[in-house]
C-alpha positions in Angstrom: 0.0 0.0 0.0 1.3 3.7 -0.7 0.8 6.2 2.1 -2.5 7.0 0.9 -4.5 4.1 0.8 -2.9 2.7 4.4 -4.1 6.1 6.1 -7.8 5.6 4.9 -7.6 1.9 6.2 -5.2 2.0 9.4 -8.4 3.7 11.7 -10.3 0.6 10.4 -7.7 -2.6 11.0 -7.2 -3.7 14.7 -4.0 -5.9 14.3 -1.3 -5.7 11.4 1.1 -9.0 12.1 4.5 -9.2 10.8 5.6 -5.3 11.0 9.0 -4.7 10.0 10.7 -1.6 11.8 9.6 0.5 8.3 6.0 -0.2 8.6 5.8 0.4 12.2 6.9 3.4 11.5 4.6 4.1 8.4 1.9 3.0 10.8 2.3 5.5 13.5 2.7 8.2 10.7 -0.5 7.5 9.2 -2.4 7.5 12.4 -0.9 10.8 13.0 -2.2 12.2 9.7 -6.2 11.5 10.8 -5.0 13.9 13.6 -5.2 11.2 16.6 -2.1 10.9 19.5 -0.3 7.9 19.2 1.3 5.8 21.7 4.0 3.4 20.9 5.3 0.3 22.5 8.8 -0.9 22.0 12.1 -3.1 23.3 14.3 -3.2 20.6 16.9 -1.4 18.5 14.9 -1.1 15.2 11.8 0.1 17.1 13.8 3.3 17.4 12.2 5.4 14.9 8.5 4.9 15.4 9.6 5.6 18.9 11.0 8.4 18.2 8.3 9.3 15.7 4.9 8.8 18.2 3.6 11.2 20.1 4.3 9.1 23.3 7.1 6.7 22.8 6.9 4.0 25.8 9.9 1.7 26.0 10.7 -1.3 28.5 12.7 -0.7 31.3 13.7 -4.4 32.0 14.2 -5.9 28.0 14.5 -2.5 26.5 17.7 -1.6 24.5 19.4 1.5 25.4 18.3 3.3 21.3 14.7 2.3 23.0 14.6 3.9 26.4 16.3 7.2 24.7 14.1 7.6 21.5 11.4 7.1 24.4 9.3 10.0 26.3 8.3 7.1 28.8 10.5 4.2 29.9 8.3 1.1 31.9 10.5 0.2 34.8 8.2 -2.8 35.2 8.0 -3.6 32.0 3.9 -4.3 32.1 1.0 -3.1 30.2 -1.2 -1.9 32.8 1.4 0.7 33.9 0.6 2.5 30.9 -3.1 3.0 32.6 -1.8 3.9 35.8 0.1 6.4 34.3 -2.6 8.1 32.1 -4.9 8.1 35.4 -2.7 9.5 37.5 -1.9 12.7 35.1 -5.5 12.6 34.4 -5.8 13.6 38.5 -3.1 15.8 38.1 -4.3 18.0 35.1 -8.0 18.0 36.8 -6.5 18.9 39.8 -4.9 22.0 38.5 -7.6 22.9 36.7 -10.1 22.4 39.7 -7.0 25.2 41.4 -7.7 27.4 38.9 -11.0 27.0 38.5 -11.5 28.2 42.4 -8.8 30.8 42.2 -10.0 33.0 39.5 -13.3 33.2 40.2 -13.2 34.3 43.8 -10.4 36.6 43.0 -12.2 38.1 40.5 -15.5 38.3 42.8 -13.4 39.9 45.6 -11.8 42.6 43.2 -15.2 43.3 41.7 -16.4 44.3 44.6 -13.9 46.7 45.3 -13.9 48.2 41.8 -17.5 48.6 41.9 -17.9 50.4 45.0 -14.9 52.7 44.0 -16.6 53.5 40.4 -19.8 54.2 42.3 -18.7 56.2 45.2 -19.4 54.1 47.7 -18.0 53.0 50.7 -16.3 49.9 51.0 -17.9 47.0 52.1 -15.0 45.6 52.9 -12.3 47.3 53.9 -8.0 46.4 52.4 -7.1 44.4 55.6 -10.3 42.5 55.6 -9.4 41.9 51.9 -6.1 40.9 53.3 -7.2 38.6 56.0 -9.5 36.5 53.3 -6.9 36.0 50.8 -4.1 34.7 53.5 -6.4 33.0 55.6 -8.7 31.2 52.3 -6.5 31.4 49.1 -3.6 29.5 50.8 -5.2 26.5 52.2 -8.7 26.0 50.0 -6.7 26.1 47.4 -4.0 24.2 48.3 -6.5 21.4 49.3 -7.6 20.6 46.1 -4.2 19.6 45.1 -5.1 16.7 47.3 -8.3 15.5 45.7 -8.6 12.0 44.6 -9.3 10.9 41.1 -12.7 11.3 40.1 -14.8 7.8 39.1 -15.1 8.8 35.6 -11.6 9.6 34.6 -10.8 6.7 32.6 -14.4 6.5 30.9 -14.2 10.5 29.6 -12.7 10.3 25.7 -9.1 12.2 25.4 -9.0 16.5 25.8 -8.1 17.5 22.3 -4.2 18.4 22.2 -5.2 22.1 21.6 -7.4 22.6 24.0 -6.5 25.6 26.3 -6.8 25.2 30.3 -8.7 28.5 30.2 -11.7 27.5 28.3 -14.4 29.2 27.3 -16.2 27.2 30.2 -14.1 28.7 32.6 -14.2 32.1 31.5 -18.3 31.8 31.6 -17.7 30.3 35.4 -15.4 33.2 36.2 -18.1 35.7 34.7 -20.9 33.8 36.8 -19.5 33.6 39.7 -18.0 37.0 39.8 -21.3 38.4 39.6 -22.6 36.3 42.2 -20.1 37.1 44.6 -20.8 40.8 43.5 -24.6 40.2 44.1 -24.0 38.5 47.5 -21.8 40.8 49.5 -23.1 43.7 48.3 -26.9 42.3 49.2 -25.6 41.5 52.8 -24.1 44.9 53.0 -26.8 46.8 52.1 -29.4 44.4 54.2 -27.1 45.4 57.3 -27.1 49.2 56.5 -30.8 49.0 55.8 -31.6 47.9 59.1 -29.3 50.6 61.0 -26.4 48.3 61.8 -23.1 50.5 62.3 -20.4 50.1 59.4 -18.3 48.0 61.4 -20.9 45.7 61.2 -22.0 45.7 57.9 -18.4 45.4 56.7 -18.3 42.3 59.4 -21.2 40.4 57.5 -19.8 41.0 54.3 -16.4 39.6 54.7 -18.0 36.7 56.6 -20.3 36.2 53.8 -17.1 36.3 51.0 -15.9 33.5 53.2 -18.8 31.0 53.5 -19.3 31.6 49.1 -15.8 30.5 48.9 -16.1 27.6 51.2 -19.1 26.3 48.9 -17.3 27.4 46.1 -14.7 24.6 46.8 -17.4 22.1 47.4 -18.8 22.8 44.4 -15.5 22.9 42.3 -14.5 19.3 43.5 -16.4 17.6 41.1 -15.8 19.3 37.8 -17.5 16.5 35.1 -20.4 15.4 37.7 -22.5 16.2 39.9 -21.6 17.6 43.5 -24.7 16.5 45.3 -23.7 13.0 46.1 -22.9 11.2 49.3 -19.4 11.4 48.2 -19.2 14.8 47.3 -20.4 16.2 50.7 -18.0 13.9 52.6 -15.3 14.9 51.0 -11.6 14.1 52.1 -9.6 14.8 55.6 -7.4 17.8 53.9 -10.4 19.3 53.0 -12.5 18.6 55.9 -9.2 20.4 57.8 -9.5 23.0 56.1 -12.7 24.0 56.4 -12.9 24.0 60.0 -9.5 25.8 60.6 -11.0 28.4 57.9 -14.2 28.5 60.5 -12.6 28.6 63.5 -10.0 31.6 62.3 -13.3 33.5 60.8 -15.3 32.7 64.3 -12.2 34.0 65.8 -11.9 37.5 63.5 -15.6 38.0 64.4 -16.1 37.2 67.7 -12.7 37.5 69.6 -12.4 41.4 71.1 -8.1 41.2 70.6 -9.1 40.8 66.6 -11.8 42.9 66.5 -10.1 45.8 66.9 -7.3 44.8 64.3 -9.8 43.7 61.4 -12.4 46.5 62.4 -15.2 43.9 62.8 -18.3 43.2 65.6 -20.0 40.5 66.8 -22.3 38.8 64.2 -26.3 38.4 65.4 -27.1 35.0 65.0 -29.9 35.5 63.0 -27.8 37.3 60.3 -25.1 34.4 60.4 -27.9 32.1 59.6 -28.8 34.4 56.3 -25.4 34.4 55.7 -24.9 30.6 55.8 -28.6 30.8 53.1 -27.3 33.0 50.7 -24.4 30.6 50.5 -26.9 27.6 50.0 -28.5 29.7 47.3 -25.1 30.4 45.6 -24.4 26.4 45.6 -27.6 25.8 44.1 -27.3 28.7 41.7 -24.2 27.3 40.4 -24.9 23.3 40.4 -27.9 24.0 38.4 -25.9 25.9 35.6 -23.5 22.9 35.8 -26.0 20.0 35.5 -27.7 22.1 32.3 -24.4 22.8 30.7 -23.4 19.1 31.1 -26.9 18.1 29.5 -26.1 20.3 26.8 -22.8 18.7 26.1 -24.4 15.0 26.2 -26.8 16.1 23.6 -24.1 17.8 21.4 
């Protein structure tokens, strides 16, 4: 066959016996050409080339010849198959895990900012003020994020099809979710803020509620986030893991702390919570997990039908 006619039949053919080093070679080349990532498998000297040539070379560690391992991108120190899985599992959990970082870092940065931008544009004054801005970033941004480096892998990762080789980490998806939950965050704080002014609480206060509200939509924000291609309102989901489960209740107990602890209140400016606003507080967030699961379970509908 010329190049031609074993590229239209090579997506179509599940074994081709008796390879020499040439058409191994020809073969990985013509897979190539339909635009698909190729993974070879090789031991010996004259498997070199397609090596070399496939988008993931994977040579034994054990049998291997030396030109094998070094034309490779991935040497089998085990020398078995099911490494290869392992392998493709594990960076699965890696890249989702970094994506599931940046997923929870941008949009809450961006809802935090907002806030300030807006009340500065409009002349208003701050509902919260730089060290409470401070305070939320060092006390949340370090360890919720950090904790979703330690998620698991997700049940589904070996049953979702390949990403595309082009496709960027910062989708169109995740510029939508930014958008979303920007605005959210904007709609939130600024609706406990004006709530607490409306009702004659001092500024103190008001502020007080609002940073404690930025705190609990983060905390569901990270909830949410965990579970990026499903839905987050399983057993599973709500459980969670021990780092995250930390966490969140050092994240509480420092925020219970900042609020309620007379040493703090005079270095963050804040006042003791009502309890009936901490429960509003803890609704709104409710509301912004629903708000946002929703939008997730349609958007994943869409992309089953499409």
């Amino acid at each position: 066959m010329d190049d031609t006619e074993l590229a239209a039949i090579v997506v179509d053919t599940d074994i081709f016996a008796r390879t020499s080093p040439e058409h191994k070679l020809r073969l990985v080349m013509a897979l190539q050409s339909h635009g698909l990532t190729v993974a070879m498998t090789g031991d010996g000297v004259n498997d070199a080339p397609a090596l070399k040539r496939a988008d993931a070379g994977i040579a034994m560690g054990q049998k291997g010849s030396e030109a094998a391992k070094e034309a490779s991108e991935l040497v089998l120190a085990d020398d078995n198959f099911a490494s290869i899985a392992a392998a493709v599992r594990e960076g699965r959990t890696v890249y989702d895990n970094i994506k599931k970082v940046i997923s929870w870092t941008l949009p809450t940065n961006a809802g935090e900012s907002l806030t300030i931008v807006v009340a500065l544009f409009l002349g208003m004054a701050l509902p919260i003020t730089a060290v409470q801005i401070l305070w939320v970033n060092l006390i949340t941004g370090i360890t919720l994020g950090v904790a979703l480096a330690f998620e698991p892998t997700e049940g589904d990762t070996m049953k979702r099809p390949p990403r595309p080789r082009n496709q960027s980490l910062l989708s169109g998806e995740l510029i939508w979710h930014v958008i979303l939950v920007s605005i959210l965050f904007l709609a939130a704080v600024f609706g406990i803020y004006s709530y607490a002014v409306d009702k004659g609480y001092s500024p103190e206060l008001a502020r007080t509620m609002a940073v404690n509200m930025l705190v609990v939509l983060e905390i569901f924000h990270l909830f949410f986030i965990r579970n990026i291609y499903g839905t987050s309102l399983t057993w599973k989901a709500i459980r969670g893991t021990q780092v995250v489960w930390a966490t969140v209740l050092a994240i509480t107990a420092a925020q219970f702390a900042v609020t309620y602890l007379p040493p703090l209140q005079q270095v963050f400016g804040t006042q003791e919570v009502p309890f009936v606003e901490g429960v509003i507080i803890i609704a709104v967030g409710v509301m912004f997990f629903a708000i946002i699961e929703v939008e997730k379970q349609l958007r994943l509908a869409y992309r089953r039908m499409n």
